[in-house]
DOKE-222869 format. One line per field, with one value per residue (C-alpha): x, y, z; chain; residue number from 1; residue in one letter. Coordinates in Angstrom, 1 decimal. Example, Ala and Ser with C-alpha at 12.3 -4.5 7.8 and 13.67 -1.06 7.14 Angstrom:
BEGIN
c1 = 12.3|13.7
c2 = -4.5|-1.1
c3 = 7.8|7.1
ch = A|A
i = 1|2
aa = A|S
//
This chain:
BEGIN
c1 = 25.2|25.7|27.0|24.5|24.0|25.0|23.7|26.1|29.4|30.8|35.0|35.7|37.8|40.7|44.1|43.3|45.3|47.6|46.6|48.1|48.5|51.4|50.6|51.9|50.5|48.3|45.4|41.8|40.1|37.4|34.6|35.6|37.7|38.2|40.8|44.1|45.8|45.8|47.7|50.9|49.5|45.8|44.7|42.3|38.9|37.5|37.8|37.6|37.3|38.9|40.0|41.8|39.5|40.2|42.0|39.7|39.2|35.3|34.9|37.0|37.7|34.7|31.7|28.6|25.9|22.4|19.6|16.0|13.9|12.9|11.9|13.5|14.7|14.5|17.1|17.9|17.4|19.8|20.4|21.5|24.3|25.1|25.3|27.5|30.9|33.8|34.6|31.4|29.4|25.6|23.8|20.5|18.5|15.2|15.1|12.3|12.3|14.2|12.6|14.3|11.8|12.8|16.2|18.7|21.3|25.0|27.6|30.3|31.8|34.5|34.8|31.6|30.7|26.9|26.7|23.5|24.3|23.5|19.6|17.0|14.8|14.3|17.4|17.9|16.2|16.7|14.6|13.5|9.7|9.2|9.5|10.8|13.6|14.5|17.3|20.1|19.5|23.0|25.5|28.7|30.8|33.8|34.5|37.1|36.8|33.5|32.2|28.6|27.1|24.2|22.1|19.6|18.7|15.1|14.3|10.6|9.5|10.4|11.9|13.2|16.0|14.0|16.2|19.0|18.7|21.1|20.9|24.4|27.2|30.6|31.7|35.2|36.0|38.5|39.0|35.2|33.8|30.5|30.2|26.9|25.0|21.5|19.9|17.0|15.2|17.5|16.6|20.6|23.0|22.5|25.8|28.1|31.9|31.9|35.0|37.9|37.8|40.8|40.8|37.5|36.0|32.9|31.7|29.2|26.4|23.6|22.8|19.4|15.9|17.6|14.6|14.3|15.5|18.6|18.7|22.5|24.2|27.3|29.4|32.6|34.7|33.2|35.3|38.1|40.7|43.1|44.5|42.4|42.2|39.1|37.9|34.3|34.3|31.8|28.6|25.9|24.4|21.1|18.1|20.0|20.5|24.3|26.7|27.3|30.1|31.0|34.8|36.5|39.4|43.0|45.8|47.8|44.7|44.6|41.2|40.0|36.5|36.8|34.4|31.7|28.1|26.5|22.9|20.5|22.1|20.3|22.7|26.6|27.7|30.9|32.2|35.8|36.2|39.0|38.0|40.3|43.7|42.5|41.7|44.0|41.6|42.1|38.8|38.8|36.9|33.6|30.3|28.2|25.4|22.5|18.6|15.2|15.9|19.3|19.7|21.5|23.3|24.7|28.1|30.0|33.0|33.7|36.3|34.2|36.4|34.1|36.3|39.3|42.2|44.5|44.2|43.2|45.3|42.7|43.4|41.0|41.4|39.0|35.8|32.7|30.0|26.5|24.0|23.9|25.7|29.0|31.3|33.8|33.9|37.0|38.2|39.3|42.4|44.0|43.8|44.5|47.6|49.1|49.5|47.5|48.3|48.3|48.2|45.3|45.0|42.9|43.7|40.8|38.3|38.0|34.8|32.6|33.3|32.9|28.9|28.1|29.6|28.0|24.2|25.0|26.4|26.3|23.5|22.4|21.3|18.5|18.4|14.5|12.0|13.6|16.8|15.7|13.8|16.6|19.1|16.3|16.6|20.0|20.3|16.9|17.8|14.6|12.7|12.9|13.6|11.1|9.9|8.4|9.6|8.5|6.9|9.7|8.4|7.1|10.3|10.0|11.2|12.6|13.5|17.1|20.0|20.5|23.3|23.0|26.1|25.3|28.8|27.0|27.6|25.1|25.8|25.9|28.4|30.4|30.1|31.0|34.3|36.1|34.6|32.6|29.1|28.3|31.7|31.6|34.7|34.2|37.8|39.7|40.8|40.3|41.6|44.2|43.9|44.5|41.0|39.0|35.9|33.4|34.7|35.1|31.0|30.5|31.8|29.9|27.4|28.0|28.9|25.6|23.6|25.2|24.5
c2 = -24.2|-20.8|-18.4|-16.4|-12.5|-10.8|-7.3|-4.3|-2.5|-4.7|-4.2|-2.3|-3.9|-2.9|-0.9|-1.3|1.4|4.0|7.9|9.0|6.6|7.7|6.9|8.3|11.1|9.4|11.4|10.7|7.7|10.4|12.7|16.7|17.7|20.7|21.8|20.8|17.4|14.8|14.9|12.7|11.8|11.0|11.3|8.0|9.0|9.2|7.6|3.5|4.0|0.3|-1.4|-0.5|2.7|3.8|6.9|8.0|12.0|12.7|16.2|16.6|20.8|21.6|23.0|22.1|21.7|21.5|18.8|20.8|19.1|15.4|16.6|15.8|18.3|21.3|23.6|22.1|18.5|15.3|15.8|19.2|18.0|15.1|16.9|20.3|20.2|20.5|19.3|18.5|17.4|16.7|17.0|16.1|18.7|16.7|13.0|10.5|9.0|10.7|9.3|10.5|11.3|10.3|9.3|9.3|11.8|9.7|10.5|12.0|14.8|13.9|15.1|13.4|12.5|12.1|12.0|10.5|10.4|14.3|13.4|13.9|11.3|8.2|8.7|8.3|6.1|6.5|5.3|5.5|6.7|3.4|5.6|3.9|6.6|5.2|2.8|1.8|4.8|5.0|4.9|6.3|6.4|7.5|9.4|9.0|10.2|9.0|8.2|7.3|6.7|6.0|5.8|2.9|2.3|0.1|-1.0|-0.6|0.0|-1.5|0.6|1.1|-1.5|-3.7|-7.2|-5.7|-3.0|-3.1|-0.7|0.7|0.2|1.7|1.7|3.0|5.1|5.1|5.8|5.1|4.2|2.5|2.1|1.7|1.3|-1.1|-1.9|-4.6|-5.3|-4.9|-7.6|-7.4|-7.3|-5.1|-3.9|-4.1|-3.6|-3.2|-2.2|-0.4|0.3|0.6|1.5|0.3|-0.3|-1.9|-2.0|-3.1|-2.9|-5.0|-6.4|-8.3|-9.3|-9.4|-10.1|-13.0|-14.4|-12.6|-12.3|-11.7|-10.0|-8.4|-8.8|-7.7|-7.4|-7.4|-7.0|-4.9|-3.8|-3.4|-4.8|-3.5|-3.4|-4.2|-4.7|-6.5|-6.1|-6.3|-6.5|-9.3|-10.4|-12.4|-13.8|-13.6|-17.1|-16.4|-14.5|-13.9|-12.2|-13.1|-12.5|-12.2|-9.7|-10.1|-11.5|-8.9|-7.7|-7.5|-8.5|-9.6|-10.9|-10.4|-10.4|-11.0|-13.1|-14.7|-16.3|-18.1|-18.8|-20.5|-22.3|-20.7|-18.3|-16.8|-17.5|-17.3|-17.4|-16.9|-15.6|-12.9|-14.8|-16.0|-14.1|-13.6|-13.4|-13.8|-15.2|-14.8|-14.8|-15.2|-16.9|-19.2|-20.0|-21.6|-20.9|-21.7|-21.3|-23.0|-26.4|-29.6|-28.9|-25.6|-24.7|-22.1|-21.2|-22.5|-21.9|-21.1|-23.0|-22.0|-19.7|-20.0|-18.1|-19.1|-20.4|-18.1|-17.9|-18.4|-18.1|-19.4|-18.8|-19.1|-19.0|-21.1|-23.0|-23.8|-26.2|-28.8|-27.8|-28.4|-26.2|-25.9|-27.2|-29.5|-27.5|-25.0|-26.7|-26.4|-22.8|-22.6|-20.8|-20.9|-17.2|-14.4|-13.2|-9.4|-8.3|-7.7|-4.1|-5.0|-7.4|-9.6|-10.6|-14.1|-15.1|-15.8|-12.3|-10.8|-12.7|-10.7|-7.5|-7.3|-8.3|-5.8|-2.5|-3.0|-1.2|2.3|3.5|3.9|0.9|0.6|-2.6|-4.5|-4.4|-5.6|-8.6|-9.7|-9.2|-11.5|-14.2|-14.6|-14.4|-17.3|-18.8|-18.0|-16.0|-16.6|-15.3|-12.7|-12.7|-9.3|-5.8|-5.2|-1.3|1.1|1.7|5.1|7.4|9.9|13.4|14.7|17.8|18.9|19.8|23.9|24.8|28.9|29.7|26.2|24.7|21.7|21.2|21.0|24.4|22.9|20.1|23.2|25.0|21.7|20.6|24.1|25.5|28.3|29.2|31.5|31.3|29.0|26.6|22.7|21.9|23.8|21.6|24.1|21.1|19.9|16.2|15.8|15.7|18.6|19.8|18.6|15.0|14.8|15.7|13.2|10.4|11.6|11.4|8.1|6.7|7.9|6.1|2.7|2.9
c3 = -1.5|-3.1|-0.8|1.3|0.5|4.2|5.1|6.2|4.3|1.6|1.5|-1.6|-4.8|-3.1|-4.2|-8.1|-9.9|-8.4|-8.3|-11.1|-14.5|-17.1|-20.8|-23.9|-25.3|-28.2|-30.7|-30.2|-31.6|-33.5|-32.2|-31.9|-29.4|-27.7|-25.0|-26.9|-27.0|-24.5|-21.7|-20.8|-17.3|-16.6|-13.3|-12.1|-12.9|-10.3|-6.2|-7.3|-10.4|-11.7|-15.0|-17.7|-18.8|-15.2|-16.2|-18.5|-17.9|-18.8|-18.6|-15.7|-15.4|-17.9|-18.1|-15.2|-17.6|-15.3|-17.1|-16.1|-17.8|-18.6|-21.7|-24.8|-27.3|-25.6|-23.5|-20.2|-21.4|-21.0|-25.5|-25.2|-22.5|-24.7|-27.8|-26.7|-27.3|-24.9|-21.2|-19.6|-17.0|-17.0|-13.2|-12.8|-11.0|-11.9|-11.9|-14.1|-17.3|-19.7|-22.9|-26.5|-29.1|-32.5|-33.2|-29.8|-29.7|-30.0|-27.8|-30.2|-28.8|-26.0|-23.0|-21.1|-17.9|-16.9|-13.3|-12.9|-8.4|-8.8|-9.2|-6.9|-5.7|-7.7|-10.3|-14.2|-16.4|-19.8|-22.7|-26.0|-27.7|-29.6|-32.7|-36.7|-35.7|-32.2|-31.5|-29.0|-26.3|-25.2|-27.9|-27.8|-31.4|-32.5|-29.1|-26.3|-22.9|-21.5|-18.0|-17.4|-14.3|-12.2|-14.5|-16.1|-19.8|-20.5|-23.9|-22.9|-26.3|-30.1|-32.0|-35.6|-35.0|-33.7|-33.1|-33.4|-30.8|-27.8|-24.7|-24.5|-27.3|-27.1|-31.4|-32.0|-28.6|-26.1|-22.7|-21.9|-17.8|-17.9|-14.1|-11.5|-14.7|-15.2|-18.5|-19.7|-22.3|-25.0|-28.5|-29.0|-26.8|-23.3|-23.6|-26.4|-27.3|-31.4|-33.4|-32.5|-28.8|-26.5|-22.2|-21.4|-18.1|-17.7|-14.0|-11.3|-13.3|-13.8|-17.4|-17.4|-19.0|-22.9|-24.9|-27.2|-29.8|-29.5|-25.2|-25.0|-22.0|-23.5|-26.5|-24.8|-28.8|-32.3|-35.4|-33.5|-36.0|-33.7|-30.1|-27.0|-23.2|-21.9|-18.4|-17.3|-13.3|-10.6|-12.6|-12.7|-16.1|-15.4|-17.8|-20.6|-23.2|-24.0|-23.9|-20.3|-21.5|-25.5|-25.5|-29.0|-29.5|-31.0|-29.7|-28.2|-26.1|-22.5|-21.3|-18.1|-16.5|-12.8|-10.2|-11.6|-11.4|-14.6|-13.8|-15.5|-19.0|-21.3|-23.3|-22.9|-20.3|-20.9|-24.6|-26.0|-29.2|-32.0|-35.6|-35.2|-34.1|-30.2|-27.6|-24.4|-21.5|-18.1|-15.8|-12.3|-8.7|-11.1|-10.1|-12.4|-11.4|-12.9|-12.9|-14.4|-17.8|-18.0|-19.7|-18.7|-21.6|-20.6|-20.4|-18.1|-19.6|-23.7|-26.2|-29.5|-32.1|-35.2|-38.1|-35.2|-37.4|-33.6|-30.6|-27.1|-24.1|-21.1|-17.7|-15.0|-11.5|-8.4|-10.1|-8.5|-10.9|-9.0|-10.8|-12.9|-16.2|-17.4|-16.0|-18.1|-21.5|-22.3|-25.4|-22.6|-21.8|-25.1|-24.9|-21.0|-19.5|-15.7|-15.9|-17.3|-20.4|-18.9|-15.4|-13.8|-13.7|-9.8|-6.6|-7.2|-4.6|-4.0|-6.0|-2.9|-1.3|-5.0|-5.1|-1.8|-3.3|-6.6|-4.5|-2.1|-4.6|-8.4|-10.9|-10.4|-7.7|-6.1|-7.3|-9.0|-8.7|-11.7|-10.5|-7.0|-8.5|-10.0|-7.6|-5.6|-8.7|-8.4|-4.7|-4.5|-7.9|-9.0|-12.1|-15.7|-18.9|-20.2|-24.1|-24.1|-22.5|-19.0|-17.8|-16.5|-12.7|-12.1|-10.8|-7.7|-9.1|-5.9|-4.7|-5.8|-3.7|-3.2|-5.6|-6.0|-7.8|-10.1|-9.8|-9.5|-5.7|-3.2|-1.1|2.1|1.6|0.4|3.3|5.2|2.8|2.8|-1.3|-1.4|-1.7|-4.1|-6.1|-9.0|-8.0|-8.7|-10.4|-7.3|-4.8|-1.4|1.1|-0.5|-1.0|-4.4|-5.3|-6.5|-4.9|-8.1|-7.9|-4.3|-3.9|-6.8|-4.6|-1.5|-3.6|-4.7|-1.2|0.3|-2.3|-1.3|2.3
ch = A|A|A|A|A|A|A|A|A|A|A|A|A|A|A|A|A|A|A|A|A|A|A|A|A|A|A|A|A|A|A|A|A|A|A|A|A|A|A|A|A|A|A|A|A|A|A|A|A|A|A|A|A|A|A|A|A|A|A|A|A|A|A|A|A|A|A|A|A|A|A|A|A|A|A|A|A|A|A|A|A|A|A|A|A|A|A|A|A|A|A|A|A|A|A|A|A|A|A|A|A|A|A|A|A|A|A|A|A|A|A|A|A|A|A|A|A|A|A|A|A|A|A|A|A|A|A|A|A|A|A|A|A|A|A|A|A|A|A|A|A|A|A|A|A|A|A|A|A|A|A|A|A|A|A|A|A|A|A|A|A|A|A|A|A|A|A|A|A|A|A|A|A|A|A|A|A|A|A|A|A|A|A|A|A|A|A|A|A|A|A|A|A|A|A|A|A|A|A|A|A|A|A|A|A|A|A|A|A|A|A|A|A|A|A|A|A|A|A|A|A|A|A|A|A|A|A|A|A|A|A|A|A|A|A|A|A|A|A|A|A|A|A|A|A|A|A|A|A|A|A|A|A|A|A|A|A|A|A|A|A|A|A|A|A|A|A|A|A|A|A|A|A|A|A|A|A|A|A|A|A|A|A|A|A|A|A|A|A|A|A|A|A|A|A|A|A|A|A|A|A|A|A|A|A|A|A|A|A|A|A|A|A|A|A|A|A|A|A|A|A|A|A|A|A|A|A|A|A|A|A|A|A|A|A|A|A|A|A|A|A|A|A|A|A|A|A|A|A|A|A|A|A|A|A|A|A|A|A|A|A|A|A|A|A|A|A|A|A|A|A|A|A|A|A|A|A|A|A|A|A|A|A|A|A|A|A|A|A|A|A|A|A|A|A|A|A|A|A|A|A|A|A|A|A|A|A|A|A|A|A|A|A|A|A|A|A|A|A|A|A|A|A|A|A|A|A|A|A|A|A|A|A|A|A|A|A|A|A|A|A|A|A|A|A|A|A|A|A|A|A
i = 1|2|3|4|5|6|7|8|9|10|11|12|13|14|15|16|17|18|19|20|21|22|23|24|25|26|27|28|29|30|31|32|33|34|35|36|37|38|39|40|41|42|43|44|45|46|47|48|49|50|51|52|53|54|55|56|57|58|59|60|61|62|63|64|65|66|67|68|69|70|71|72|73|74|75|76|77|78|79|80|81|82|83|84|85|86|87|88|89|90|91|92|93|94|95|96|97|98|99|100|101|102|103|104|105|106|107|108|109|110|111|112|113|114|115|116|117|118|119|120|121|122|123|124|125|126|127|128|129|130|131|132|133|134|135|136|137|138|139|140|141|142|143|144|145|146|147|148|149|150|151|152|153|154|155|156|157|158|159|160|161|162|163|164|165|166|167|168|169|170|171|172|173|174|175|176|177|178|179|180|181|182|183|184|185|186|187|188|189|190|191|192|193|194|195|196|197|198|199|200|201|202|203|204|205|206|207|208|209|210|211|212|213|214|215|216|217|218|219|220|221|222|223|224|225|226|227|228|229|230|231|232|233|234|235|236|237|238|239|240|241|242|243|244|245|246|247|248|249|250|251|252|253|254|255|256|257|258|259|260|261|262|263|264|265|266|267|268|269|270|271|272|273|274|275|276|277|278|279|280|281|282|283|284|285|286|287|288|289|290|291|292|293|294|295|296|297|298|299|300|301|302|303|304|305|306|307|308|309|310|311|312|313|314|315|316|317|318|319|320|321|322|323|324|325|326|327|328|329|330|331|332|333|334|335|336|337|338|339|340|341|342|343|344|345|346|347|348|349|350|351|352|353|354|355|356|357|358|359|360|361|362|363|364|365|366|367|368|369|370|371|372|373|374|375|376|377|378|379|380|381|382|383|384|385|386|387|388|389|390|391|392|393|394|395|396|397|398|399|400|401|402|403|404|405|406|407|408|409|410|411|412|413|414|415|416|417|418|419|420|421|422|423|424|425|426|427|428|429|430|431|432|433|434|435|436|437|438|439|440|441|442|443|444|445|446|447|448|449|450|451
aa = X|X|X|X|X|X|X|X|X|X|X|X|X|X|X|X|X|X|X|X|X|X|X|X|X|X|X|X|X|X|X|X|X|X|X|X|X|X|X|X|X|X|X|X|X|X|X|X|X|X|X|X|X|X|X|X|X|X|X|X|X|X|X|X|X|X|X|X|X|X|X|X|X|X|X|X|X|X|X|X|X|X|X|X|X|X|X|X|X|X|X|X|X|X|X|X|X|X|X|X|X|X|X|X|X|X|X|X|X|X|X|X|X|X|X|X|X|X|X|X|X|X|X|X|X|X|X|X|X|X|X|X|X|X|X|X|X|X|X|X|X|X|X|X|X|X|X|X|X|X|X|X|X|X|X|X|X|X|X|X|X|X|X|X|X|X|X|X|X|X|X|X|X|X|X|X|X|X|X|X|X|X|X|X|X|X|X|X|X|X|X|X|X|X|X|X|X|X|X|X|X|X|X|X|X|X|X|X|X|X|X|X|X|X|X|X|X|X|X|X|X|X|X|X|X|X|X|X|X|X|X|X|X|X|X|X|X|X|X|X|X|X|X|X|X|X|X|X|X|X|X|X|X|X|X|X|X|X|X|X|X|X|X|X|X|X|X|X|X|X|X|X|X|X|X|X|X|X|X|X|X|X|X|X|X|X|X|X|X|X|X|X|X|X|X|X|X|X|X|X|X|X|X|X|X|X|X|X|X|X|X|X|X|X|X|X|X|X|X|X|X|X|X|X|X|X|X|X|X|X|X|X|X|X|X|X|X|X|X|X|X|X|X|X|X|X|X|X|X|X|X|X|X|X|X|X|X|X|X|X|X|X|X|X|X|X|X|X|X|X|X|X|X|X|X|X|X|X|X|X|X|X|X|X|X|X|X|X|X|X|X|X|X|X|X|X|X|X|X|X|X|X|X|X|X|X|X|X|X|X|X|X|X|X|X|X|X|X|X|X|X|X|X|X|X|X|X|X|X|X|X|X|X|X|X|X|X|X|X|X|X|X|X|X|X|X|X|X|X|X|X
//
């Protein structure tokens, strides 16, 4: 029997990377940057932030750039935020559909975080106008230093790119967080890892509902030039045909696949695969679990063999398989290795407590009426894959939290944490605890969602 989903606090990850991470000082992958070089130590991003991306800096000690409007287009929207240059933060002060007319704006310009636990009432949803212009609503190219969160992307409309359209894809960057994050409806991939990417962290999030033909969860590495560390943790892909994750990165990689659920394949779950020398991968505490759509002829976890230029070092440990599929394909154990390749940048769960975690906290929250059907699928083992976009559910506004010096903070969890109201002061920290005042009311933000 799959294991039951239980009510109440779910145990964190655990100790996953310590406070401060030292790396050497190294030039941006592309984008403009602003604010000088690097620095030689990078704080962790945020509290649990996980994975090898988790010291990524978003636009820690920038500008508090307030999103008015739903609007696209115009001052105080969520493309004006995206497209200024320099440390920033976007906060919400209205929450809906943010729907991009035309052509989406790219994240270029480093320096990002959009804090989508700063909205009132229903949240983020972000979306596209259907438009020949339109295509993948969250793309971030050429950039480093990027942390989205909260926040949901749905493919509700076709647009210019029609089967080729993903929801998210992360092209050339570095030091990117994609964390607490939902997405559907893509015709591509939901989420998708293409070219050079290094220090990414992709995290208890909920990837479902890819459209057919081309229903694919996530495409974890395409045609990297180089090496690259890559973490997939926490998050559920479900309703999807394959890739549930594709993994396909260079030898001297450090990838890992930890804690996650994968439900309702089609054909292949997670694929490993070798055109560019093998990929090292370790794949741990994960559940497979089939549903209404997958095939008797399904496999869980498969070594792709096809234009193989070397073979993959795979390391399995402690994942569970439900249903009746084969669970792991015999061309496995040529590739398969007693020890990861890298160490694991977290102390895994074990892959029962992990299923109850990822039910219990991953997506964005508040969590919306897709992502609660789905967590029901997987939790029942019940729904199907869908062949046509589903309606984004209508989205409370909300009233937003008083902030009257607009430091982004709500002014009376100032009062109560020791900054001051009426002084602009997010990147001090007044009580001393190593965190400064902006992040800490981030996470309190973040924590009160997940009760």
């Amino acid at each position: 029997m799959p294991p039951l989903l239980r009510h109440g606090a779910i145990a964190g990850l655990g100790l996953l990377l310590s406070t401060s991470i030292a790396f050497s000082s190294c030039s941006p992958v592309g984008g403009q940057t602003e604010g000088g070089p690097e620095p030689v130590v990078r704080a962790k991003a945020f509290p649990g932030a996980i994975g090898h991306g988790a010291a990524t800096l978003g636009g820690a000690k920038g500008k508090i750039i307030q999103v008015t409007t739903v609007t696209d287009q115009v001052a105080g929207s969520l493309r004006a935020c995206v497209e200024a240059f320099g440390p920033r933060t976007c906060v919400f002060r209205v929450g809906g559909i943010f729907r991009f007319t035309g052509t989406p704006p790219v994240i270029r310009n480093p320096y990002l975080t959009i804090a989508g636990q700063t909205a009132p009432g229903g949240g983020v949803t972000i979306a596209h106008d259907g438009s020949a212009e339109s295509r993948t609503p969250l793309l971030i190219k050429n950039t480093h230093d990027v942390i989205v969160r909260h926040v949901r992307v749905r493919n509700d409309r076709i647009g210019g790119e029609k089967e080729s359209e993903d929801s998210i894809t992360i092209e050339n960057s570095k030091y990117v967080i994609i964390d607490q994050v939902s997405a559907s409806w893509a015709r591509d991939e939901l989420i998708n890892g293409y070219g050079n990417n290094d220090f990414i962290t992709i995290s208890n999030s909920i990837f479902s509902y890819g459209i057919p033909r081309h229903d694919k969860c996530a495409l974890l590495g395409s045609d990297p030039k180089n090496a690259q560390k890559f973490s997939f943790i926490g998050n559920i892909c479900a309703h999807n045909g394959d890739r549930n994750p594709d993994i396909n990165f260079k030898p001297a990689s450090c990838v890992e696949v930890v804690n996650n659920i994968f439900y309702n394949a089609v054909s292949e779950f997670a694929e490993i695969w070798e055109t560019y020398g093998g990929t090292p991968v370790s794949i741990v505490g994960n559940s497979f679990k089939s549903g209404t759509n997958t095939s008797d002829g399904a496999v869980g976890v498969i070594r792709q063999t096809v234009g193989s230029t070397g073979t993959s070092a795979i390391y399995l440990h402690d994942n569970q398989f439900f249903g009746n599929f084969t669970h792991i394909d015999a061309s496995v154990a040529v590739g398969q290795r007693n020890t990861p390749p890298c160490p694991l940048t977290i102390s895994p769960m074990s892959a029962n407590d992990a299923y109850v975690s990822a039910l219990a906290k991953s997506g964005a929250w508040p969590r919306d009426a897709i992502d609660l059907e789905v967590l029901a699928d997987v939790a029942n083992g019940t729904g199907r894959i869908v062949h046509l976009p589903g309606s984004i559910p209508a989205i409370l506004e909300g009233t937003p939290y008083p902030d009257s010096d607009r430091d982004g903070m709500d002014d009376r969890w100032e009062a109560k944490h020791g900054a001051k109201v009426g002084v602009s002061d997010p990147w001090i920290d007044s009580n001393k605890d190593g965190v400064s005042n902006f992040d800490a009311f981030l996470d309190a933000l973040h924590q009160q969602l997940l009760r």
